[in-house]
C-alpha positions as a Markdown table, in Angstrom:
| # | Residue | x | y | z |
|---|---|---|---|---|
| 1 | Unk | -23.1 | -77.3 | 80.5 |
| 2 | Unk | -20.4 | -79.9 | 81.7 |
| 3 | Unk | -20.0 | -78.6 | 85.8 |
| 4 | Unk | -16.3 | -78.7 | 86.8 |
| 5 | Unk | -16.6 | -82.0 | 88.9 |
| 6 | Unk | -18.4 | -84.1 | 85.9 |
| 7 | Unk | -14.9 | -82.6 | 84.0 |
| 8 | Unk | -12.5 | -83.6 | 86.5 |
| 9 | Unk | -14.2 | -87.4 | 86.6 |
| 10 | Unk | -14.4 | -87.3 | 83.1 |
| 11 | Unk | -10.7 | -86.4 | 82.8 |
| 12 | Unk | -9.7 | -89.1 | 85.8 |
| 13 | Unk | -11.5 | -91.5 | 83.7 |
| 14 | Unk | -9.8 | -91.3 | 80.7 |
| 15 | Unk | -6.7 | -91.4 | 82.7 |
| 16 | Unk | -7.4 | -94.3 | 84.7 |
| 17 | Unk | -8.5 | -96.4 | 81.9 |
| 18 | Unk | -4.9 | -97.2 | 81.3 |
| 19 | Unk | -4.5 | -98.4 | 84.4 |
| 20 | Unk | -7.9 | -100.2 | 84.6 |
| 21 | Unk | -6.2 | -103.4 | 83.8 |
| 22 | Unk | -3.5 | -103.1 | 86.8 |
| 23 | Unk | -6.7 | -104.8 | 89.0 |
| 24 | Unk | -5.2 | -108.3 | 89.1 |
| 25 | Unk | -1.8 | -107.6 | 89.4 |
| 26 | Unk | -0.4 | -108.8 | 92.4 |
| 27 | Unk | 2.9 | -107.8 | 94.5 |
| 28 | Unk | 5.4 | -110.1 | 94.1 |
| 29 | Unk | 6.6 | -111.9 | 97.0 |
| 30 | Unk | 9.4 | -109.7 | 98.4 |
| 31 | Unk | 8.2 | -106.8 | 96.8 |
| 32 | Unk | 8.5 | -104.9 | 92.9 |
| 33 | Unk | 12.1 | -103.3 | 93.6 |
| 34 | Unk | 13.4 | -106.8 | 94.4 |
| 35 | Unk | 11.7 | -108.8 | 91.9 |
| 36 | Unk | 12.5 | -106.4 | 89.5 |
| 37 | Unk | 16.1 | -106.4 | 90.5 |
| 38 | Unk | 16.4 | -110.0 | 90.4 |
| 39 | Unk | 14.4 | -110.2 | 86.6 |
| 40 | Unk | 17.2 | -108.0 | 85.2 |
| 41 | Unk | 20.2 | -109.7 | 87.3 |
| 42 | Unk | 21.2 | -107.2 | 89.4 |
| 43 | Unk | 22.7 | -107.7 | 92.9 |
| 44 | Unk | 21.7 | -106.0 | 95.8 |
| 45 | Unk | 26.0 | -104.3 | 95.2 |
| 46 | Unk | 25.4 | -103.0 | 92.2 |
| 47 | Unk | 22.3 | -101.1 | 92.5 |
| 48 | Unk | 23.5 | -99.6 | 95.5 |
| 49 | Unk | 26.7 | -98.3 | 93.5 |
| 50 | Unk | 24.1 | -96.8 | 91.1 |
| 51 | Unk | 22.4 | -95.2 | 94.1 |
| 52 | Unk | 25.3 | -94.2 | 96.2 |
| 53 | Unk | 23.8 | -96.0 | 99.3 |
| 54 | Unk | 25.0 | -99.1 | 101.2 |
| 55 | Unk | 24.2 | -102.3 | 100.3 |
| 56 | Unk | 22.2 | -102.4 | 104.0 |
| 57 | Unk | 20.1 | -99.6 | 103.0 |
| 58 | Unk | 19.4 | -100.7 | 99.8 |
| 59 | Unk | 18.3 | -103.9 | 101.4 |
| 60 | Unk | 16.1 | -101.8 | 104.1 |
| 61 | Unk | 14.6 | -99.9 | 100.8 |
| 62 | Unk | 13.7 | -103.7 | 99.6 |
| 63 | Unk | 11.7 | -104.9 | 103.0 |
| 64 | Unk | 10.0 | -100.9 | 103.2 |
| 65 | Unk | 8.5 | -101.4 | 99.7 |
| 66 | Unk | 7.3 | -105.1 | 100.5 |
| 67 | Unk | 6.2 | -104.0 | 103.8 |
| 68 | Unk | 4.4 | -101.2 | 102.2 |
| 69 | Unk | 6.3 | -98.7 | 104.3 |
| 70 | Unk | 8.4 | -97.0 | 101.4 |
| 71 | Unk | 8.1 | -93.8 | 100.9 |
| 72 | Unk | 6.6 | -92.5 | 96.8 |
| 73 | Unk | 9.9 | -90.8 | 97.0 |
| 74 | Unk | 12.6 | -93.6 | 97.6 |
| 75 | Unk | 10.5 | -95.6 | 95.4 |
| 76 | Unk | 10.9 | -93.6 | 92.5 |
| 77 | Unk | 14.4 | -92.8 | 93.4 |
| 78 | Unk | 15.2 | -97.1 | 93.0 |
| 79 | Unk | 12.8 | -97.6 | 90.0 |
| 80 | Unk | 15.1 | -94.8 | 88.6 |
| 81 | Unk | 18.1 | -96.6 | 89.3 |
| 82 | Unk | 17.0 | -99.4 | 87.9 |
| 83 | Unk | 16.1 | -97.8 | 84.1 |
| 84 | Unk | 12.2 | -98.3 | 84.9 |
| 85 | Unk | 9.7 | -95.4 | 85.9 |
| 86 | Unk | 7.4 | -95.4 | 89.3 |
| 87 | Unk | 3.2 | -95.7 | 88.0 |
| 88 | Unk | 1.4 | -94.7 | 91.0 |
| 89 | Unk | -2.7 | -94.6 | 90.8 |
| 90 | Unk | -5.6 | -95.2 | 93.1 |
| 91 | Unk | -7.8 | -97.3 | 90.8 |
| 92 | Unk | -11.7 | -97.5 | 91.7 |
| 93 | Unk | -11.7 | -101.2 | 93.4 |
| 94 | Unk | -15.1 | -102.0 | 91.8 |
| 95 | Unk | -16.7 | -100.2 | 88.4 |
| 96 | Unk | -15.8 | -96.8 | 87.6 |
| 97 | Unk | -15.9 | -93.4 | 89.5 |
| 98 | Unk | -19.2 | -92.9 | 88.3 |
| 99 | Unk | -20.0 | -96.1 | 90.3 |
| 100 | Unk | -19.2 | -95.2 | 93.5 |
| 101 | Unk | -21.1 | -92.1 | 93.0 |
| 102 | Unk | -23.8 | -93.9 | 92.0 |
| 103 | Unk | -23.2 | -96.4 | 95.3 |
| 104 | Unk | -22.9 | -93.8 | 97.3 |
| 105 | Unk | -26.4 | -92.0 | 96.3 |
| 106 | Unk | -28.2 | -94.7 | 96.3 |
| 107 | Unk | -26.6 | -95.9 | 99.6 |
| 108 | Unk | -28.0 | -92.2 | 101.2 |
| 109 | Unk | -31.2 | -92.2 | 99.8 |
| 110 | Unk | -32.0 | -95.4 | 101.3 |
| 111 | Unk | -30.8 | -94.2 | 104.6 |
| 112 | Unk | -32.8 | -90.8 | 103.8 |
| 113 | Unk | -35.8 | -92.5 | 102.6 |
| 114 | Unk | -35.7 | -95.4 | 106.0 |
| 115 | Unk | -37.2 | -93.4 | 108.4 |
| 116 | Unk | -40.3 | -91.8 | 106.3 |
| 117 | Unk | -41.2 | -94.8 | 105.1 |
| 118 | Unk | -41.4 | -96.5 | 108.4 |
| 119 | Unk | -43.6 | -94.0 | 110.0 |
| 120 | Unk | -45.7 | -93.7 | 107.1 |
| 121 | Unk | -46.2 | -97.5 | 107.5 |
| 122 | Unk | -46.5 | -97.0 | 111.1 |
| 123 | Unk | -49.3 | -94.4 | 110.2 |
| 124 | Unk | -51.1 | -96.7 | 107.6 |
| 125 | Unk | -49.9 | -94.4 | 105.1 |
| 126 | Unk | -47.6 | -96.3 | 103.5 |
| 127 | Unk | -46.9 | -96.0 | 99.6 |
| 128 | Unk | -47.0 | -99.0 | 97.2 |
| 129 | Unk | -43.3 | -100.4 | 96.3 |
| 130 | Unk | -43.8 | -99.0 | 92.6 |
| 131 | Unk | -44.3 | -95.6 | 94.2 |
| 132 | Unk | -41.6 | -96.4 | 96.8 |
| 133 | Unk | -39.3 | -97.2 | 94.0 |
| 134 | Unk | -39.9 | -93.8 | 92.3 |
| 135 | Unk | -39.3 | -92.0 | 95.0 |
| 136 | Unk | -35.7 | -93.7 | 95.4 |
| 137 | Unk | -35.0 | -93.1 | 92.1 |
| 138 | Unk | -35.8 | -89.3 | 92.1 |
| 139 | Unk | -33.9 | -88.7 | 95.1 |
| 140 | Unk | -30.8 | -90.3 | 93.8 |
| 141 | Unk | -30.4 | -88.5 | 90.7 |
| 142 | Unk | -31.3 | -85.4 | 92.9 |
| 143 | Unk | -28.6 | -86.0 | 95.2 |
| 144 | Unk | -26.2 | -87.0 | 91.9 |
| 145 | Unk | -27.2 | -83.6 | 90.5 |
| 146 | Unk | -26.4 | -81.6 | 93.0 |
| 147 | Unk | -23.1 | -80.8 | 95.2 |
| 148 | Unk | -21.0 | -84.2 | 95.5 |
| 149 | Unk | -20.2 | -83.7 | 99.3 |
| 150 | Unk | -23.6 | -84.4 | 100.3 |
| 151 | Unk | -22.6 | -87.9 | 99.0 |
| 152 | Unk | -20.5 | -87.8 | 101.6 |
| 153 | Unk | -22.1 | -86.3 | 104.7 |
């Protein structure tokens, strides 16, 4: 049985593969709105008329989205204006979401596993590195097996 989380990743996946190639796309100097504008030869004037602002605020929409400051909202509202469509998506910055989780298990079973093994050494009871390697790998599929927020404790 598929739990409701492994669904919703699986689901986000799919989704995000469309977007997985958007990783080296950089902003444009100046911003999207603006380069955009300027690729289809538009003045500042003219998509303002089509917004029913001022020139000014069109200008202050240009520097918010450069800035990173524009709202999803206004951002929408100009790609509109300008015949294209806002894509918004966070995108996993390295592998898949499956990765992280995997980063992230592995990342709390070493912190888990840190202290027992130290005072087992301290205690000349420490386990070979085969055994210490099994252990690791046990408790991260444990901990990817059972509720995702103790990923994130």
């Amino acid at each position: 049985m598929v739990k409701k989380a492994s669904l919703k990743r699986l689901q986000l996946a799919d989704a995000l593969r469309h977007v997985a190639g958007a990783r080296g796309i950089r902003v444009p100097p100046g911003g999207w709105l603006r380069a955009v504008r300027e690729a289809l030869g538009i003045t500042q004037a003219q998509l303002a008329r089509r917004l029913g602002i001022s020139r000014q605020s069109l200008q202050d929409f240009e520097r918010a989205e450069a800035e990173g400051r524009i709202t999803l909202e206004s951002l929408e509202r100009v790609a509109r204006a300008l015949d294209c469509r806002l894509v918004y998506a966070v995108v996993p910055e390295n592998g898949s979401l499956d990765d992280i989780r995997m980063r992230r298990a592995e990342a709390v079973a070493d912190r888990l596993l840190k202290p027992t093994s130290h005072s087992m050494k301290l205690e000349a009871q420490g386990v070979s590195e085969r055994e210490r390697k099994r252990q690791r790998k046990l408790l991260i599929e444990s901990l990817l097996r059972e509720s995702p927020r103790k990923l994130w404790e």
